[in-house]
TORTOR-534525 format. One record per atom (N, C-alpha, C): x, y, z; residue in one letter. Coordinates in steps of 0.001 Angstrom, whole numbers, plus 500000, padded with zeros to 6 digits. Example, Ala and Ser with C-alpha at 12.3 -4.5 7.8 and 13.67 -1.06 7.14 Angstrom:
<sites>
513190494310507800a/512300495500507800a/513200496700507800a/512850497750507080s/513670498940507140s/512900500030507870s/
</sites>
This chain:
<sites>
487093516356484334x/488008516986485265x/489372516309485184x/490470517153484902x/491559516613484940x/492790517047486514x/493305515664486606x/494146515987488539x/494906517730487811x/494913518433489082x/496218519397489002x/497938518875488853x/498171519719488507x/499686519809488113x/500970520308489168x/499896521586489823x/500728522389490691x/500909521768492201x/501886520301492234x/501818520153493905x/501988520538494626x/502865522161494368x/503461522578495561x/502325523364496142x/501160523619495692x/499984524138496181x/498905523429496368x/498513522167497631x/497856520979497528x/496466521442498127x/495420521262497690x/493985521285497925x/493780521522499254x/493102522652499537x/492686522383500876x/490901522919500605x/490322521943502052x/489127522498501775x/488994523563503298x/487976524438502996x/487899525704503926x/487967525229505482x/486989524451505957x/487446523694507750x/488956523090507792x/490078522805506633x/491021521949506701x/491946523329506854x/492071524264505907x/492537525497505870x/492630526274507595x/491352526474507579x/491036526770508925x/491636525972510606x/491055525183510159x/491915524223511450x/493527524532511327x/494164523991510535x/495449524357510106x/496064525302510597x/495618526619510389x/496198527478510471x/495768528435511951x/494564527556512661x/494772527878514394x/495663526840515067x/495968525573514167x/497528524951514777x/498576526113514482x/498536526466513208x/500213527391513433x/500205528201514655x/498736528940514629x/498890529998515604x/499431528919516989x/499022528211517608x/499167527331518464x/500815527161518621x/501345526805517348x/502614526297517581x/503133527669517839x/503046528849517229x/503946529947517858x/503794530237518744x/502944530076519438x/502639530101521134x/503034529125522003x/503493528352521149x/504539527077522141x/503550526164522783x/502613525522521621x/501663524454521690x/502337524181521105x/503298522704521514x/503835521968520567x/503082520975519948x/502890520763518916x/502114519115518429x/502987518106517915x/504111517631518268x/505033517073518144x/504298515017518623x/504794514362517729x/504538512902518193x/505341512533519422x/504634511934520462x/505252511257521755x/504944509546522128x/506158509046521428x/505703507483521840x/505117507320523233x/505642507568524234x/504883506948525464x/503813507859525005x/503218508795524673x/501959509285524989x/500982508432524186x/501746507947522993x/500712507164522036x/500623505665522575x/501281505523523326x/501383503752523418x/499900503824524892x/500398504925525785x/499172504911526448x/497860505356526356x/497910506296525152x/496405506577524431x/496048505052523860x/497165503948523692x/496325502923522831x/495931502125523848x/496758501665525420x/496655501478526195x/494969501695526870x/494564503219526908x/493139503193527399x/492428502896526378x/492621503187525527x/491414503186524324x/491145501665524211x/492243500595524465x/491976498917524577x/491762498444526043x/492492499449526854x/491800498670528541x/493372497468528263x/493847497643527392x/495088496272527425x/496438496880527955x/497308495893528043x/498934496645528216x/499732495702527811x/499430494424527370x/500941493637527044x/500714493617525234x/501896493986525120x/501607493983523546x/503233493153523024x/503003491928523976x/504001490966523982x/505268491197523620x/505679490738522191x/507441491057521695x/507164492681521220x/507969493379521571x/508075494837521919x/509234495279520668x/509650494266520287x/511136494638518634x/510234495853517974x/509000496086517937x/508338496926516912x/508580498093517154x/509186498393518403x/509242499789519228x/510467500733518483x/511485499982518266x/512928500403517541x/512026501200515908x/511187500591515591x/511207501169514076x/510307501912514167x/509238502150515390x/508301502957515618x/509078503951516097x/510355504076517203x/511119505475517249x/511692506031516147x/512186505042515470x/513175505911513990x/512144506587513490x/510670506136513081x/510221506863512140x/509351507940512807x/509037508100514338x/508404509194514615x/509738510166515212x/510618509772515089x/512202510870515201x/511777511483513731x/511980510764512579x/512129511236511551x/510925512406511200x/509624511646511391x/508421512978511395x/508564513927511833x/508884513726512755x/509418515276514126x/510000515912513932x/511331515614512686x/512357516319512375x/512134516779510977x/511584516288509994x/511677515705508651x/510661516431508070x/509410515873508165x/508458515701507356x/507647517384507028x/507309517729508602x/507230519006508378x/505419518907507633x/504821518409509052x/503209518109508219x/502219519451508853x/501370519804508492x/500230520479508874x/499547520128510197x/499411520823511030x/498553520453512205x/497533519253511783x/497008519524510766x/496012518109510914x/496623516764510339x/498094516633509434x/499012515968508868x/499223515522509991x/499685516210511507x/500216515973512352x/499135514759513072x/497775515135513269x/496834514367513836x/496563513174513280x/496620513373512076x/496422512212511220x/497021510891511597x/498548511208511465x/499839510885511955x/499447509684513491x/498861510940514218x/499130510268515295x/497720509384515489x/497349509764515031x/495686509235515020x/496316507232514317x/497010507729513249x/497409505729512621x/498028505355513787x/498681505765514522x/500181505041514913x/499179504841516641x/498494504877517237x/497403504928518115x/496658503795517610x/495939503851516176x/495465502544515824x/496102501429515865x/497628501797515056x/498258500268514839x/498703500056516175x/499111500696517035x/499742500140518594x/498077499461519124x/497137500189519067x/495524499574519801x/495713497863518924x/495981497791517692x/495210496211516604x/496654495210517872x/498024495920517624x/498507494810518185x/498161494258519515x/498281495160520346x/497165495211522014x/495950493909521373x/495364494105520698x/493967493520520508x/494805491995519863x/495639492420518954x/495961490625518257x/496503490273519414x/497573490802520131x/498386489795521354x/497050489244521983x/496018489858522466x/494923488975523059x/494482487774522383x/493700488575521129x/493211487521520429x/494199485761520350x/495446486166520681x/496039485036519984x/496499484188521583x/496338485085522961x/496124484129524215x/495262483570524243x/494322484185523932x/492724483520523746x/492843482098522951x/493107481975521853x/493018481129520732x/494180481384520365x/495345480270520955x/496654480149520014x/496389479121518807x/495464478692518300x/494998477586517196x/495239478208515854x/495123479802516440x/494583480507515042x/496190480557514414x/497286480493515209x/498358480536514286x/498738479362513759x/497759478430513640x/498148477164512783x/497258476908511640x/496599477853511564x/495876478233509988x/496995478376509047x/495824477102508034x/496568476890506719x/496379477648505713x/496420478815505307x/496106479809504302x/495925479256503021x/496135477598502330x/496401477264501037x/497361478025500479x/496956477722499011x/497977478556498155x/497937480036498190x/498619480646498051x/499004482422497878x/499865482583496723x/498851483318496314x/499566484464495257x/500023486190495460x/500709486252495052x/501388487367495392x/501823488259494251x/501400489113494217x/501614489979493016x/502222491491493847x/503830491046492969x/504374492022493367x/505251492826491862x/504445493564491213x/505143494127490380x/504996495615491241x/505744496723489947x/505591498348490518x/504708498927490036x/504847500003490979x/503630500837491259x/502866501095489718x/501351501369489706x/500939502010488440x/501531500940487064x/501466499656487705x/501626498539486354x/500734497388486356x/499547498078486856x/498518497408486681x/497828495958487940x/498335496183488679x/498618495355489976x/497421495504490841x/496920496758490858x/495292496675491637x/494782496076490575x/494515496940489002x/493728495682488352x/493748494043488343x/494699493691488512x/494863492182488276x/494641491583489523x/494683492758491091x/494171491680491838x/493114492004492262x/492182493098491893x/490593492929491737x/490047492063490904x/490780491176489615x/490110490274488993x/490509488773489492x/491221488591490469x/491652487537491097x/490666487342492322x/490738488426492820x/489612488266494065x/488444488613493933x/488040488726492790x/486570488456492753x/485868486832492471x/487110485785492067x/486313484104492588x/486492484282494027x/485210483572494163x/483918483609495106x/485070481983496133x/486229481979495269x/487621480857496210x/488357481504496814x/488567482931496347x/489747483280496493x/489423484386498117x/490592484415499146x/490117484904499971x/491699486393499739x/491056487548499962x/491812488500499726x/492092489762500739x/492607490535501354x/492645491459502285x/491620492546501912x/490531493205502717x/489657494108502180x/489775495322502984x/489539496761502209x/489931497947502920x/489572497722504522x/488508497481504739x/487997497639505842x/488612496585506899x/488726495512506632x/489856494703506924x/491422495413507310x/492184495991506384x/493191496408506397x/493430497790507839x/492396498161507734x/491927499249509073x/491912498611510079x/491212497586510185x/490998497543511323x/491051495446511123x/491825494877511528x/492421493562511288x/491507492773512539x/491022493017513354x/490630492374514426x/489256492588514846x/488785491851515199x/486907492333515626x/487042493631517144x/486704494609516804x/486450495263517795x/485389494761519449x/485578495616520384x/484746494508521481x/483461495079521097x/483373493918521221x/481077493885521487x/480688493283520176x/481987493125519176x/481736492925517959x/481023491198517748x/480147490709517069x/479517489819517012x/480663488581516082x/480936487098515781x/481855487145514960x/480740486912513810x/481827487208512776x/480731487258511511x/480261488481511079x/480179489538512097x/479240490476511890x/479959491910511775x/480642491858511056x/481806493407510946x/481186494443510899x/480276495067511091x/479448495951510356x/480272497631511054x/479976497470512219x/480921498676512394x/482019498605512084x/483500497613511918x/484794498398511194x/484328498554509602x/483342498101509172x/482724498366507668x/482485500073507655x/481378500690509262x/481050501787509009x/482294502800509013x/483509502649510195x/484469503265510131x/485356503332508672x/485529502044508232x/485989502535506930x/485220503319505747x/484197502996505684x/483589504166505250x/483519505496505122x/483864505995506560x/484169507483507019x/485448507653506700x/486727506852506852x/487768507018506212x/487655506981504632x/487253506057504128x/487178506669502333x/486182507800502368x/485248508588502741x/484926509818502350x/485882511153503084x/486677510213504367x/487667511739504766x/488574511882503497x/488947510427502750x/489807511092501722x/489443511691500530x/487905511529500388x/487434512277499281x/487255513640499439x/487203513502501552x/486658515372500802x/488509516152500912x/489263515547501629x/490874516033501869x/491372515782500436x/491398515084499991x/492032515155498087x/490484514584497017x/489863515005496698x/489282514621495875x/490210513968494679x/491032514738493957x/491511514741493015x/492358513437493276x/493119512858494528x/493597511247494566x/492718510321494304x/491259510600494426x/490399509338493695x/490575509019492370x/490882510325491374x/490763509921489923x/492294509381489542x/493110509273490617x/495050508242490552x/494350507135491102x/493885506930492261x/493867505927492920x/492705505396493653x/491562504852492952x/489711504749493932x/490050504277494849x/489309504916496145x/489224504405497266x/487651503627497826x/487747501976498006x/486258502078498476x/486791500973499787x/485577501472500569x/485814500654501668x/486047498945501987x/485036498740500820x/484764497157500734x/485754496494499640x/486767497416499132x/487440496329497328x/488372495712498613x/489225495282497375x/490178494370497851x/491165495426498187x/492380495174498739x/493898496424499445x/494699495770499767x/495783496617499556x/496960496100499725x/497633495776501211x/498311494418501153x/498547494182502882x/499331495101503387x/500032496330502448x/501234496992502991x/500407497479504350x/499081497413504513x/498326498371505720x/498757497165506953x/498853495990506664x/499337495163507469x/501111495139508081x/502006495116506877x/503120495862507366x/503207497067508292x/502715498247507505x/502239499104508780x/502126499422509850x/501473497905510283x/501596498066512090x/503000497181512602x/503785497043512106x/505287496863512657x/506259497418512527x/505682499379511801x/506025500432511393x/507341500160510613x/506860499021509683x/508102499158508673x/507808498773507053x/507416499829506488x/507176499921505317x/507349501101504226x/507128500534503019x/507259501998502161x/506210503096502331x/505368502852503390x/504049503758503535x/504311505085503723x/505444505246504613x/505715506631505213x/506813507319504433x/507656506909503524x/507767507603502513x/506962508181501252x/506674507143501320x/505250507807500099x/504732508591500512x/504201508857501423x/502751509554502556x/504014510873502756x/504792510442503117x/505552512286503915x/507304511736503564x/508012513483503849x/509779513780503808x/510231512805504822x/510658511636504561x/511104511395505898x/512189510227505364x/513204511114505144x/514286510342504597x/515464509549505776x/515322510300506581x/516454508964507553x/515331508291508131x/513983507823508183x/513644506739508237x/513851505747506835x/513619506490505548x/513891505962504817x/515771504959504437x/516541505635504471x/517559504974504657x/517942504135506058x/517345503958506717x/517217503103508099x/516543501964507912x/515549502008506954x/514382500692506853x/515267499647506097x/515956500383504557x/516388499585503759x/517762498714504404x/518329499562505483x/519583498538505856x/519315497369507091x/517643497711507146x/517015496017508554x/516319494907507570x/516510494093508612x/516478492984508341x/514470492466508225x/513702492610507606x/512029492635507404x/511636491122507649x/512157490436508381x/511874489001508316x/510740489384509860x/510783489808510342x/510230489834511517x/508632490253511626x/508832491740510442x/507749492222509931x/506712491404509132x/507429490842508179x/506593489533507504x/505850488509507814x/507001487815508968x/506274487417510309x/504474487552511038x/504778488803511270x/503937489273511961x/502439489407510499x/502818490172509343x/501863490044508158x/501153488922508633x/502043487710508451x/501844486216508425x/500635485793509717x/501226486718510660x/500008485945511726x/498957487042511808x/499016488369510628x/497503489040510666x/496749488172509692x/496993488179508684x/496683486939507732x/495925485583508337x/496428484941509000x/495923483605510200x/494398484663510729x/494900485745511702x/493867486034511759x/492590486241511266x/493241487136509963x/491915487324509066x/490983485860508554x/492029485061508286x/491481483648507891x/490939483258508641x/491122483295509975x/490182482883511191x/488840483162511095x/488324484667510839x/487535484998511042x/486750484767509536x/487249484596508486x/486406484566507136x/487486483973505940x/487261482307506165x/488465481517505484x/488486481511503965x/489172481370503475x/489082481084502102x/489666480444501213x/489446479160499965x/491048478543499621x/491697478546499722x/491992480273498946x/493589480353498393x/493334482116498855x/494504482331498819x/494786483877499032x/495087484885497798x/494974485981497945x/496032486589496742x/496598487869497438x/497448487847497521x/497957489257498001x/498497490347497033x/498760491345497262x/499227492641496475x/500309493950497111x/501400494110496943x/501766495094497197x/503279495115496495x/503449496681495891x/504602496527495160x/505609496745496248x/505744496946497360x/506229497068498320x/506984495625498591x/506205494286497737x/507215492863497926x/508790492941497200x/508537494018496261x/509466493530495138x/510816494111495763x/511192494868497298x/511978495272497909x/512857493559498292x/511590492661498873x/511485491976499913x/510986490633498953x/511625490087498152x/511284489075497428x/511979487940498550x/513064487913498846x/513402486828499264x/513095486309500695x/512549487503501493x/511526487412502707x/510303487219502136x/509803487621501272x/508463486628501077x/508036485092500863x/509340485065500171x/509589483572499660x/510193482680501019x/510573483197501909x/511011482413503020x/509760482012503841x/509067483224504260x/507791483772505130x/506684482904504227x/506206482674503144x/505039481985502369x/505942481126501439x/506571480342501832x/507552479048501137x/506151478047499999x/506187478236498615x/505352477809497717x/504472478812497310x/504819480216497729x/503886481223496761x/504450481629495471x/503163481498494654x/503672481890493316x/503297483820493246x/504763484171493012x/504885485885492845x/504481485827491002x/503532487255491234x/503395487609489775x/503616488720489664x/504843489066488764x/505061490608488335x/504329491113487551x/503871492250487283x/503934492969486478x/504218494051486061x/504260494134484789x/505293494982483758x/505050496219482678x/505431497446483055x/505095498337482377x/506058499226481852x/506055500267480682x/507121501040480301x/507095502329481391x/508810502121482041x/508708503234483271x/508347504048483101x/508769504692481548x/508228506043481028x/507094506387481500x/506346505666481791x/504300505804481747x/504401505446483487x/504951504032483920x/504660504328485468x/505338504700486499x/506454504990486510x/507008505907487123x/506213507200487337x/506129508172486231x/506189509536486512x/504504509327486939x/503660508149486652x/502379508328487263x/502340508179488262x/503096507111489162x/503525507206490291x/504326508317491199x/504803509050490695x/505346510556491629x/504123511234491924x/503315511427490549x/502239512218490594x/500951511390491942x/500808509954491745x/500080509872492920x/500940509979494288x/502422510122494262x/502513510246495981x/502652511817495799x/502903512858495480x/502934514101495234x/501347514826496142x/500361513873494948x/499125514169495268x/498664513640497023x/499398512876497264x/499182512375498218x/499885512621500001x/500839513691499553x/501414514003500184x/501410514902500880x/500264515836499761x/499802517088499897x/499017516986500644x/498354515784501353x/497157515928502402x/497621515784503490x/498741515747503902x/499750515926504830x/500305516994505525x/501085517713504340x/501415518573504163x/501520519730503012x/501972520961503597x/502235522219502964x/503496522208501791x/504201521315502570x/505579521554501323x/505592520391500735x/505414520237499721x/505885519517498588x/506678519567497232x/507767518552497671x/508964518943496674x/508545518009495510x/508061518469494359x/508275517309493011x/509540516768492994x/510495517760493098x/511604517200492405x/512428516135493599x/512189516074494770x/512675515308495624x/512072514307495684x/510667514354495499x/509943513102495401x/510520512509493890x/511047513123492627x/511200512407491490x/512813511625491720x/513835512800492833x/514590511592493191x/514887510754493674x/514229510713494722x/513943509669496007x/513398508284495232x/512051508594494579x/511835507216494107x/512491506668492624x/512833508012491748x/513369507152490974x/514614506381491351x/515544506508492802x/516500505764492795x/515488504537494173x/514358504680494208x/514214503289495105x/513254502687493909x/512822503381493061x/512668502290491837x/513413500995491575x/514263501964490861x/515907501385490781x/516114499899491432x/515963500774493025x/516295499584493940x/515387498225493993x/514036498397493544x/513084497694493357x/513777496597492500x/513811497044491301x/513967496763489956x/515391495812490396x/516473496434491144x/517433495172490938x/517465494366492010x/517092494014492965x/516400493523494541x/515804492385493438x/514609492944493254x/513875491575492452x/514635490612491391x/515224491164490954x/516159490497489627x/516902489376490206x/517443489691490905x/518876489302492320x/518227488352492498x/516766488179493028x/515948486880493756x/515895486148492873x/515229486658491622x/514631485864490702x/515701484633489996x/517317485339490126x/518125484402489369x/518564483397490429x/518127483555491890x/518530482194492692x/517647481872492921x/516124482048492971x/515169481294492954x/514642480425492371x/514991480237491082x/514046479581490265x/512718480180489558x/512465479834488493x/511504480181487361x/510298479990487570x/510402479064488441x/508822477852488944x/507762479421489596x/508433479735490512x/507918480744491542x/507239482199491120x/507698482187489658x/507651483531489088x/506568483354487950x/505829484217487521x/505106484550486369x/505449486256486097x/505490486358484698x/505627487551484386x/504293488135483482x/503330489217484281x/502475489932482883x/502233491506482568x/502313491377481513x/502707492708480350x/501604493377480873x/501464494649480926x/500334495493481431x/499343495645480322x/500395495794479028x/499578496099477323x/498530494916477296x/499201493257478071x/498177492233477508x/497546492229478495x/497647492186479636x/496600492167480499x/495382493720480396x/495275494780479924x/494579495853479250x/493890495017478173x/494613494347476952x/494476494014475542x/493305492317475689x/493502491933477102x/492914490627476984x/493164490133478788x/492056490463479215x/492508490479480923x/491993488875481368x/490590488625480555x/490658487133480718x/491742486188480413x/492097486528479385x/493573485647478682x/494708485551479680x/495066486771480283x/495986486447481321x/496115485987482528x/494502486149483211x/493853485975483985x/493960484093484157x/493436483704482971x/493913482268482961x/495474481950483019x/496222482988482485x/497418482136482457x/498276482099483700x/498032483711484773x/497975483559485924x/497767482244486850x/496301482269487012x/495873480567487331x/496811479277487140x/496680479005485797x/497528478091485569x/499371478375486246x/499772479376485877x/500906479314486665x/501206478988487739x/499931479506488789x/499666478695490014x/498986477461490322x/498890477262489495x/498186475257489331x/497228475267490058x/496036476492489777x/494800476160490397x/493905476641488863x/492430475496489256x/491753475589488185x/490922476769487900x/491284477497486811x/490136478705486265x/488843478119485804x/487796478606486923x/486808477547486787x/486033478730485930x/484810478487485688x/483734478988484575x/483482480418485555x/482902479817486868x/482783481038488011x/483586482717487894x/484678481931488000x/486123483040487937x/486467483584486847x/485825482624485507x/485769483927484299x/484513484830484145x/483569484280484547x/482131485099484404x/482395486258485920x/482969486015486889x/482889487359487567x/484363487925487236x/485181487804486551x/486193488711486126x/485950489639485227x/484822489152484420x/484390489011483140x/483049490576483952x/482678490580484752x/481703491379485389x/482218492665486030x/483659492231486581x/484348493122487500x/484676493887486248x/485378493289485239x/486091494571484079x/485020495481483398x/483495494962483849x/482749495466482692x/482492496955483349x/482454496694484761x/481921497740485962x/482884498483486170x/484216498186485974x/485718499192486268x/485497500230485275x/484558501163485418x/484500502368484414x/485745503611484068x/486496503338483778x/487795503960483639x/487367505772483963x/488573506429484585x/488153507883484794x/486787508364484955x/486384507539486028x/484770507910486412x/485506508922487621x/486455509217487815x/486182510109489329x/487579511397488668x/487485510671487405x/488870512508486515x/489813511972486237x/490003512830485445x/491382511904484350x/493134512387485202x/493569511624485030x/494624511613485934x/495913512375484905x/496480513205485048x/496903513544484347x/498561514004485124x/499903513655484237x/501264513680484894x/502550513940483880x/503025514360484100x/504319514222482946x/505631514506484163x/506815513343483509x/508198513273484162x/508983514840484564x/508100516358483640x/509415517017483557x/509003517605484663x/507541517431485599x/506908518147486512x/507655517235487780x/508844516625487785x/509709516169488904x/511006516087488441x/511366516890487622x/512929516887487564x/513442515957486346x/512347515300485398x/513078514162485030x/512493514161483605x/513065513269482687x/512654513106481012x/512254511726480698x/512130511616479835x/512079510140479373x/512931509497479120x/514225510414478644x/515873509656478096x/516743509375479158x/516272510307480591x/516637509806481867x/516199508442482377x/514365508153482245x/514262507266482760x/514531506222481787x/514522505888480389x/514626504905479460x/516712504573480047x/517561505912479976x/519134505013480231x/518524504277481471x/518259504670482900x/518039504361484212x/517649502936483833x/516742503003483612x/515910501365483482x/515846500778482024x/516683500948481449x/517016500036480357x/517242498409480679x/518356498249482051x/518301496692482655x/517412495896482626x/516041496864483023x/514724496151483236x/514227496263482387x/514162496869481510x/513089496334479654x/513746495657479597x/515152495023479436x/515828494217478943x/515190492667479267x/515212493008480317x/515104492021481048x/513697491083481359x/512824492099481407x/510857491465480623x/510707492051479746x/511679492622478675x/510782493240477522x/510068493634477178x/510169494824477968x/509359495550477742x/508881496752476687x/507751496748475982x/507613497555474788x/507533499134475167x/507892500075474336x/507741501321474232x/506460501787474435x/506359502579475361x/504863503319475102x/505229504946475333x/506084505342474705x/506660506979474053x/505506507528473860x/504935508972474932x/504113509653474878x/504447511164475610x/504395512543474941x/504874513406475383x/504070513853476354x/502527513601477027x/501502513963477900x/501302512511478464x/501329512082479944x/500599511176480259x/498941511825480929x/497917510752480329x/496146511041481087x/496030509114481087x/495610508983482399x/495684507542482820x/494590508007483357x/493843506835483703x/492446506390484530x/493087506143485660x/
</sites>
């Protein structure tokens, strides 16, 4: 099975169809389904029995971006629920951390050890490399089910997660049966490792909600604040998680750092960042195609070609943001790996990773890396299939655009007139 092509016509299954379209009827009858902060802050309010959700700064970026939905995005009655259904969760986790952390202010003096941080772009190999990092049995890493739900629910035993395990569960099969076809871009399982951006998230300031939906004056609003605050806060979900299930060293993941290099480096002072590096040609346009695909479970309208300009110029922005850091930071902080060698020899880099961070690649950490790659069955859930001209764009567009950046990690050609990726 190969993904579709046609985004502007995104999968629906028959109850999703259906529901849907007794919201339209609804909305022409002047059922509005519009997002309402006070209504959501007090749905999170009963649903926790809590009300102080201490420093309140989170509120400013939680209005910009549910202004922007309201106006912008233009989602499906159940896009719409969805919507409100996260932003209900993340207001309930902070309710629950402000407790947790009256309870036990100790937990914000957890020492996380070393952290690694792998922040290259999208579709350059960055889930692979940090599913083979967090599989030593040292390394402690953010896990889907984790990322949902950051805090022990009440009644919850400690130690004993088993229900936010079952809820995430039901969330990776809502997304199998709402996009099937995003499993074969992007597997979803409840238990791998994930990216902390789900942790950004709840200080509603991240690249999540562009990717996910239209919502461009949140988008130009995020990039001109200041994310030190947000990081912050990462920082003391992190403490938490360590609280509850410690581990050496950390590894984190999200290409979402490479905005925010020099707030990471302030916020985790001694983490070693690892890029990695691919020909845009190949991850770029695979990347439109997974937020395209992904967008569509949202919503009805989907623009390729707005999605191919939007990110190819916050590519861009990626690409020279990171550069900028890298030449006042120092060399020490940085590792760079090729996507071709880490594919071509994943143990090989795998060690050199390690060593960059001056921790020992023990025998352990090659025999389960060595297990994880054997089991990563490539296009077990459909071949992913994308090309640049299905968003507006070529290859001689993106090769002038990002020429700076081959330049700059050298990056090799991988010239192909069809992309099919796993």
């Amino acid at each position: 099975m190969e993904t579709p092509t046609d985004y502007r016509r995104p999968y629906r299954p028959l109850p999703v169809a259906l529901f849907n379209r007794a919201g339209r009827i609804g909305r022409r009858l002047g059922f509005g389904d519009r997002l309402d902060i006070g209504r959501m802050i007090a749905a999170a309010k009963r649903r926790t029995g809590l009300r102080d959700f201490g420093d309140e700064w989170f509120l400013q970026p939680l209005d910009v971006l549910v202004r922007s939905i309201n106006r912008e995005a233009r989602l499906t009655p159940l896009g719409m629920r969805i919507q409100r259904s996260r932003i209900v969760s993340a207001l309930s986790t902070r309710l629950r951390v402000e407790r947790l952390l009256r309870e036990r202010p100790k937990i914000l003096e957890a020492d996380l050890g070393k952290v690694i941080v792998i922040a290259g772009l999208q579709r350059t190999a960055t889930t692979t490399l940090h599913r083979l990092i967090a599989a030593d049995s040292r390394v402690r890493a953010l896990r889907s089910w984790e990322s949902l739900s950051p805090v022990p629910l009440p009644g919850e035993r400690p130690g004993d997660p088993r229900r936010r395990m079952r809820e995430a569960k039901r969330a990776a099969a809502a997304i199998g049966f709402l996009a099937p076809d995003f499993l074969a871009i992007h597997p979803v399982r409840y238990d791998a490792p994930e990216e902390e951006i789900f942790l950004l998230d709840l200080s509603f300031m991240s690249q999540s909600p562009e990717a996910m939906m239209h919502v461009p004056n949140y988008s130009r609003w995020l990039e001109g604040r200041d994310h030190t605050k947000c990081y912050e806060y990462m920082l003391t979900l992190l403490r938490v998680l360590h609280w509850q299930r410690p581990g050496d060293l950390w590894v984190l993941k999200t290409p979402h750092h490479m905005e925010h290099l020099d707030v990471v480096l302030d916020v985790l002072p001694g983490a070693c960042i690892v890029q990695t590096h691919r020909d845009p040609k190949r991850s770029i346009p695979s990347f439109l195609s997974m937020v395209a695909h992904g967008r569509g479970i949202l919503s009805d309208h989907v623009d390729p070609e707005e999605i191919g300009a939007h990110w190819m110029r916050k590519t861009l922005r990626m690409m020279e943001r990171s550069i900028a850091v890298r030449s006042t930071a120092g060399a020490g902080a940085f590792v760079d790996v090729s996507y071709r060698d880490l594919v071509a020899d994943p143990i090989g880099e795998l060690r050199r990773v390690y060593e960059a961070a001056e921790i020992r690649f023990t025998r352990e950490a090659e025999m389960t890396a060595k297990a994880l790659s054997a089991r990563d069955v490539k296009n077990r859930h459909g071949r992913h299939v994308y090309s640049p001209a299905g968003f507006g764009l070529d290859d001689e567009t993106i090769d002038r655009a990002c020429a700076f950046y081959r330049r700059e990690y050298h990056i090799p050609d991988e010239r192909a007139p069809l992309r099919r990726d796993g």
